[in-house]
Residue, then its C-alpha position, 0 to 999 in steps of 0.5 A: x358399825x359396818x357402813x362407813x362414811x368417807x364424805x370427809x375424803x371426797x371433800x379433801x379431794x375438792x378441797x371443799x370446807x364443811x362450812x362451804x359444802x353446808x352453804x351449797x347444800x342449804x344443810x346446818x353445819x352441825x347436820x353436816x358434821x354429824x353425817x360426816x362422822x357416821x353418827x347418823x342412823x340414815x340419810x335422805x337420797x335427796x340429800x345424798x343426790x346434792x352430795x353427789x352433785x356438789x363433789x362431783x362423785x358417786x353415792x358408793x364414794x361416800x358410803x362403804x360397807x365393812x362386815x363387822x368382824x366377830 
């Protein structure tokens, strides 16, 4: 998949739990984990809004883009 989710290295950086940050966020855990492992096909802006403000970063600190390579 050419977007890459990198919520697992902003979360480190705050030292922040999965579970903490699905508390804050008012997000089940399992959604939350599998947002953080890329097996979603989209996610809400609000949603990436109260990702943004809980870690304290931009969208693109969470969201990637690599070209598939062929």
């Amino acid at each position: 998949m050419a977007i890459i989710v990198n919520l697992d290295v902003e979360m480190a950086k705050k030292k922040m739990s999965l579970k903490e940050l699905a508390e804050r966020l008012d997000i089940s855990m399992t959604n939350l984990s599998l947002l953080k492992t890329g097996k979603v096909k989209g996610v809400r802006f609000d949603t990436l809004e109260a990702l943004c403000h809980e870690l304290g970063c931009k969208p693109g600190d969470i969201l990637d883009y690599k070209a598939d390579i062929v």
